[in-house]
N, C-alpha and C positions, 0 to 999 in steps of 0.2 A: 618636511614629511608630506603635508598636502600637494604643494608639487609633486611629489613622488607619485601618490595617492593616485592624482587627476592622470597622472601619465599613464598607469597601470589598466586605469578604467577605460581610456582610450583604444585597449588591444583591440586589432579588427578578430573575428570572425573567419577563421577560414574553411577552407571545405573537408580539409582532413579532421579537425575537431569535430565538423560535423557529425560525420559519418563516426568517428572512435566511440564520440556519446549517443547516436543512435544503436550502436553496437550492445554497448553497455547497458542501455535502458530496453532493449529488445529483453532482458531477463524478467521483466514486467508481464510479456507474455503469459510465461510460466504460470505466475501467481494469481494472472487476471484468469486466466484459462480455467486451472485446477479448481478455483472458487464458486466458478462460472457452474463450470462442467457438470461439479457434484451437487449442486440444486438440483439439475434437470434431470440426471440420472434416477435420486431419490422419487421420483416422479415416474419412469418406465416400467411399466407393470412385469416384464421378463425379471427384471434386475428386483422389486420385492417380492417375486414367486421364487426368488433363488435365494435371500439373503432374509430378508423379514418379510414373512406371512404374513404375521400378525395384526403390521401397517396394511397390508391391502385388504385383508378382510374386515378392519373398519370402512376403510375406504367405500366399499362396497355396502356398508351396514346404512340405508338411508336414516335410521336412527341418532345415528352416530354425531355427534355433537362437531360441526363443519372444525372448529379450531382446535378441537383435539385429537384431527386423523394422523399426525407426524409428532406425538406426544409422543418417545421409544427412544429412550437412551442410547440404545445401542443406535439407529438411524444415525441420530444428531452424532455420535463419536464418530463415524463415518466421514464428517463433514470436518466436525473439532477436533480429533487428534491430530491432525497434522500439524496443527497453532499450536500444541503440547509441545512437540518434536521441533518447531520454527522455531521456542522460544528458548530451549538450549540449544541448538545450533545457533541462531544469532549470538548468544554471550560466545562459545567457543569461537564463532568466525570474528569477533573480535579483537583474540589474540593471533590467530592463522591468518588474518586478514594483514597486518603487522607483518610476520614471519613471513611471510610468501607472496605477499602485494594483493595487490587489488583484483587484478586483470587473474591470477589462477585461480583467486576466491569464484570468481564467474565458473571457469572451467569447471570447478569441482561441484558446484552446486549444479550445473548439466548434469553432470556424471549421475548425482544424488536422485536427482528427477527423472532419468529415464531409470534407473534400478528400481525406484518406487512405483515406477508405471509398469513395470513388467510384472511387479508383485499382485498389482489390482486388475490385470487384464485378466492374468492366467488364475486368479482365484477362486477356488471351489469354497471356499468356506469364508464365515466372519473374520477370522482368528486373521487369517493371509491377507485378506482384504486390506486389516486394518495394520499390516504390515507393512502394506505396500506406500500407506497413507504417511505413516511415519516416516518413512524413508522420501515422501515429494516433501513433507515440512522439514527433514534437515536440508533439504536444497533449498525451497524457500528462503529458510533462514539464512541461508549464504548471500543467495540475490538479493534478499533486500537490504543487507546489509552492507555488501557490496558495492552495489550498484550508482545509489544515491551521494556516497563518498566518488566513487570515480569519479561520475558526471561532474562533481563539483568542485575536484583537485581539476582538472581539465577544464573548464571552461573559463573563459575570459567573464572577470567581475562583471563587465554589463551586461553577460550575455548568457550570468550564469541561471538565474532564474525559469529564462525562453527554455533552456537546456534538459535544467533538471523536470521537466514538466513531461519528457521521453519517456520519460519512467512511468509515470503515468498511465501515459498515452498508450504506453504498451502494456499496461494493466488493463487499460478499457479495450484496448483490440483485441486481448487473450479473451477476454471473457464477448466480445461480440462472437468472434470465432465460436468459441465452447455455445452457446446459445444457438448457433446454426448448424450446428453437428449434432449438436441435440435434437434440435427440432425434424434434422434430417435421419438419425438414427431409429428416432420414434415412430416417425411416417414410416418409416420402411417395415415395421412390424416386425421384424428380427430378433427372433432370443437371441441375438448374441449383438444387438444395437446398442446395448452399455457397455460391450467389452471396446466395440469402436469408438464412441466416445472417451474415454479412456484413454485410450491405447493412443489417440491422435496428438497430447500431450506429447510427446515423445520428437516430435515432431521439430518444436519449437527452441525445446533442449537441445538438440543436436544442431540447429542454427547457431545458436547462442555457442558451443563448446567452437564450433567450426571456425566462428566469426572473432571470439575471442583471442585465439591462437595468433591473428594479423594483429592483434593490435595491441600499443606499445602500453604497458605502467605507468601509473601516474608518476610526475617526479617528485611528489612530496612523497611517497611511497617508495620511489628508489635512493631518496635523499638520505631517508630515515633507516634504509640498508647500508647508508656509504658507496652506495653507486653514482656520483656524482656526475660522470661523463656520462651513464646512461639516462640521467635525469636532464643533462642538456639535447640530448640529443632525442630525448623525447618530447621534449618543448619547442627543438626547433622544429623537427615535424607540424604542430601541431599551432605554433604562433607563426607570424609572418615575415617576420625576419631572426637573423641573430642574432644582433644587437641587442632586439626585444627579448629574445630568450634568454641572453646573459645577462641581461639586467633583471631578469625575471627570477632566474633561479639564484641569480646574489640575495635575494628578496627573501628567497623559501629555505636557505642555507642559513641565514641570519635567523629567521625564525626558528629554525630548529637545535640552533644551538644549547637555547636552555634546555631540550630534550636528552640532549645527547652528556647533557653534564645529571642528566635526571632518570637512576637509578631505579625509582622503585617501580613497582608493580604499578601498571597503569590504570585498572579500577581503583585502586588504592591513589594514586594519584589524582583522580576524580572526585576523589572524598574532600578533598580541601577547599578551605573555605570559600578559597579566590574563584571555583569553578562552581559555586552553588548555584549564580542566576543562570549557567549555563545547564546546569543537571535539574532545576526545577520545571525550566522549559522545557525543557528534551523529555522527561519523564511527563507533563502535562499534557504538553501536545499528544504524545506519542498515544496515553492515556484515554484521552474526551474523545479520540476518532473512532472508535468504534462507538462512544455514545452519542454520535448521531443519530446510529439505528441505523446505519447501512448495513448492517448484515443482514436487517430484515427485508435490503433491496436488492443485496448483491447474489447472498446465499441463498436468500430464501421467499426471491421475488417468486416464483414459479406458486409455495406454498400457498399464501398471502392471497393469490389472485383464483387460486383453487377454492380458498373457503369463502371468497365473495359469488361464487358458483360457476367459474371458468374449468374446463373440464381439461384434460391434461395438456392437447396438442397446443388449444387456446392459452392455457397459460406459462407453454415456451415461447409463443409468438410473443405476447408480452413480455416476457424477460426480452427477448429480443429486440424490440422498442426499445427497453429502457436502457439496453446496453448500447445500441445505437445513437440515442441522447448522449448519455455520457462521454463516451465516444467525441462527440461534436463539442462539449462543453469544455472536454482539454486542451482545445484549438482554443478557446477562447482565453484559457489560463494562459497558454503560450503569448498571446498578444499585448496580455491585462499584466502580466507576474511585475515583468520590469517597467512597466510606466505607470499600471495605478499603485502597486506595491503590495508587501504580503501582508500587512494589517488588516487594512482596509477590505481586501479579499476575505481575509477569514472572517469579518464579522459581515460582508454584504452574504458571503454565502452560509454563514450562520443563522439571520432572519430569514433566508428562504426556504432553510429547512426546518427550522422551528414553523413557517407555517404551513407547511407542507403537510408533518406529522398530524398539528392539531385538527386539520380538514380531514382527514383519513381516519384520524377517532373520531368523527364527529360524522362521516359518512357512516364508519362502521356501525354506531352505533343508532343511528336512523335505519339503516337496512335490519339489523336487531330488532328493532317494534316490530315488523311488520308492516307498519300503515298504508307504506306505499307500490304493492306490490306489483303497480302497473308500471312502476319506473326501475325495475329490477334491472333492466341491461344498461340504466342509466349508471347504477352504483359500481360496477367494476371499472367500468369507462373514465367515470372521475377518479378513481384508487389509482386506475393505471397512470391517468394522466400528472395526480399530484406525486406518484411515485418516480415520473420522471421529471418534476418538481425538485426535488430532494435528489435525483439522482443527479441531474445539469448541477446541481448548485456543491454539493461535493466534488463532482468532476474537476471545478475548476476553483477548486478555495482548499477544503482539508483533506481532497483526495491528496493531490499533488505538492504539497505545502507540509503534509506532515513529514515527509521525507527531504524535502529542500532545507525548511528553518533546521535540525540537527544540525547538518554536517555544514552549515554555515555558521553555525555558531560557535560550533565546539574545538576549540584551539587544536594545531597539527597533534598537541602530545598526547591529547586525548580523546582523538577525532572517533578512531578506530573505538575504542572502547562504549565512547558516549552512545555512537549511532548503534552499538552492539544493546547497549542498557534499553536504552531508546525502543528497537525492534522487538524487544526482548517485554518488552512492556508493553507494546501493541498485541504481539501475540496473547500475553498473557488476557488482557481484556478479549480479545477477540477468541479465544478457544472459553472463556464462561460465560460470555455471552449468545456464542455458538452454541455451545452445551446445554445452557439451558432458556433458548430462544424458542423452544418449541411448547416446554411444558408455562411455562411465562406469556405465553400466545394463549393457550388453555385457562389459565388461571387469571388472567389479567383481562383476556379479548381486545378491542377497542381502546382497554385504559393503556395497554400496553403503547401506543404511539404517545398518548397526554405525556408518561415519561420520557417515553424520548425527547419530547420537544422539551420539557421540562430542564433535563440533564443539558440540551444545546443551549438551552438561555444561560444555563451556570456559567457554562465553560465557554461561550461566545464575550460573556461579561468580564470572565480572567483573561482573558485575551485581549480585549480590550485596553484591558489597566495595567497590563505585566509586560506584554512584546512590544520589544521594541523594535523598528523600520529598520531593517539590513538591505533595503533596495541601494543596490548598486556598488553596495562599501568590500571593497578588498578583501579577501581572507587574511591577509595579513595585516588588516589595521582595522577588523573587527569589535577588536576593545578598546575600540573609542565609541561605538553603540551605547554600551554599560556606561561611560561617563557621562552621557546626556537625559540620559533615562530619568524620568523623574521620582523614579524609587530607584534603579539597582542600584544610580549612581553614589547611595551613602553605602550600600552592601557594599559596594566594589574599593569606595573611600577608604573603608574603613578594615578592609585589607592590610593595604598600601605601608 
């Protein structure tokens, strides 16, 4: 079986996997963009003279207590429902994902995101706005649920980490994109420069539906149809000879045999005890990533830099910075994934955002006294700078990484489901923490980063102790991880 192992890890790299997992992870776009986008919009004075007054006549109020000018539920739902609508759409794209494969889960979640963008371009009222919003989070919830399973049934063991890091990538290029659409929609003084920002979303979906239509199903995906000749002949596209394909897909045929003798419901299926160390991780991971407090950099970096006294163009150019950092820091994951490993990543990029945070409460709350009001243009400059502290160090550790460890971990029969539970659990944190990141900003100020970094030392310290190294190991000989592990290995024993 190590021979086996060692020959599998050997696949070269070709150029058509290339391009099917840049195809695949181009759906990041999407997600990066839409997240991007609706910070800067909340920010365009046309778009709260049309939707909330309210927020800009504080705005406007220099009385007005700086961190409580985007205190408005309804605002923040603006931002947050679509994490509502991600997080049942990803549980359903995990049985549709099953039924129909991988590659039209993509197509469909296009289709879902430009209907949703047509909802919030052409919207006269709240009501339609936030219609339109619901309808980009059931696409979301498709693509990422999607997306990070392709990449990973498709790529060659050594090379699967470099791979799934696309995903990413194309997370941080939607949102550099949305950051300069912004910045350009607002210059231009346009009532109608938030319906273009918006509306350019549409853009990216349509790549994505276009690009998905060339390219072939995964074959653990058509295996698990009983397409058996569709599944070689999508590996031999995609591996370098056919040999290697035939011997590859004996490999994913063997494994899925216990599937195909296994009847039940597949979340039901996941409940069992043999898949605990795999559903504890998948739900933690999926869980601690928004308590980094990147929504406070992703969503609502614009906010953030506004109440340190940046005034609105100033502080899209700053999102823009930081989306351009990050950006540069998923180059670096692609380099670091397969040779330093994904352990070690999550906890170096976990100490740089734990001190990231606690410099940013501790600016904020020096700029708070007063004392030093001769270095005011000083304190934005350092927020911005440790905000792209925290942004580099997500980029290339729990941006990319929450999505790679699932669908590595979680065996074929319960790939689909796990990464479904998985997505489905990031939303959920990420739409309460969205929802109420703004009045938590008000009530908290400055203390509000102390917890973040707080919450990343928790969960940088279970990571620590709990994940175990998958750098380089087969999907198919995965659970032998679990048998070294110096805890799962008595949970997984004691199975057996």
């Amino acid at each position: 079986m190590e021979e086996e192992e060692e020959e599998i890890c050997k696949t070269p790299l070709t150029n058509t996997v290339i391009v099917v997992c840049i195809v695949a992870g181009s759906s990041g776009v999407l997600y990066g963009y839409d997240t991007t986008v609706s910070g800067g919009v909340m920010m365009m004075t046309p778009f709260l003279e049309k939707f909330f007054p309210a927020v800009l006549a504080k705005m406007r109020d220099p009385k007005e207590d700086q961190y409580c000018l985007f205190d408005n539920h309804k605002l923040t739902a603006f931002i947050a429902s679509m994490f509502i609508a991600g997080l049942m759409s990803s549980l359903l794209a995990g049985r549709v994902t099953r039924v129909i494969g991988r590659r039209f889960s993509l197509i469909t979640s296009g289709i879902l995101f430009i209907t949703g963008n047509a909802f919030a371009v052409f919207a006269d009222n709240v009501t339609t706005l936030l219609v339109g919003r619901l309808f980009v989070g059931f696409g979301i919830g498709f693509a990422n649920q999607a997306a990070p399973v392709y990449i990973t049934e498709m790529a060659p063991s050594k090379w699967r980490g470099a791979l799934n890091t696309a995903f990413q990538f194309f997370v941080c290029l939607g949102a550099v994109i949305a950051s300069l659409i912004n910045l350009a929609a607002n210059h231009s003084k346009s009532s109608h420069g938030w319906r273009l920002s918006l509306g350019c979303a549409s853009v990216p979906a349509t790549v994505l539906i276009i690009g998905a239509l060339f390219i072939p199903d995964t074959p653990s995906s058509l295996i698990q149809r009983g397409k058996s000749d569709e599944a070689l002949a999508a590996l031999t596209k995609v591996r370098s000879t056919r040999e290697g394909a035939e011997a590859e897909l004996n490999d994913l045929i063997n494994c899925n045999e216990a599937v195909r003798s296994n009847h039940e419901w597949h979340y039901k299926t996941l409940m069992q005890p043999r898949f605990r160390p795999h559903l504890v991780l998948t739900l933690l991971i999926a869980g601690f990533q928004q308590l980094t407090g990147i929504g406070m950099i992703a969503f609502y970096a614009p906010v953030v830099l506004r109440t340190i006294g940046l005034r609105t163009e100033g502080s899209l150019c700053g999102t823009l910075v930081i989306g351009v950092v990050n950006l540069a820091s998923v180059f670096m994951s692609t380099c670091m994934v397969d040779n330093v490993g994904r352990r070690l990543m999550f906890l170096q990029g976990g100490l740089q955002i734990i001190f990231g945070h606690v410099f940013i409460a501790c600016t904020l709350a020096i700029q708070s006294q007063g004392q030093y009001d001769e270095l005011e243009d000083s304190y934005w400059i350092a927020v911005l700078v440790l905000m792209c502290l925290i942004s580099s160090a997500f980029g290339w550790s729990w941006g990319p990484l929450t999505w790679l460890i699932p669908s590595e971990i979680l065996p074929i029969e319960v790939r689909a489901a796990g990464t479904g539970i998985g997505v489905s659990t990031n939303f959920i944190m990420t739409f309460i923490l969205t929802q109420c990141s703004m009045s938590m900003l008000c009530s908290m100020k400055y203390g509000l980063f102390f917890f973040y970094g707080a919450m990343t030392s928790l969960m940088t310290a279970v990571i620590g102790v709990f994940l175990p190294e998958t750098k380089g190991v087969p999907l198919e000989f995965m659970d032998t991880v679990w048998c070294k592990h110096w805890y799962w290995k008595y949970v997984v024993t004691a199975q057996v």
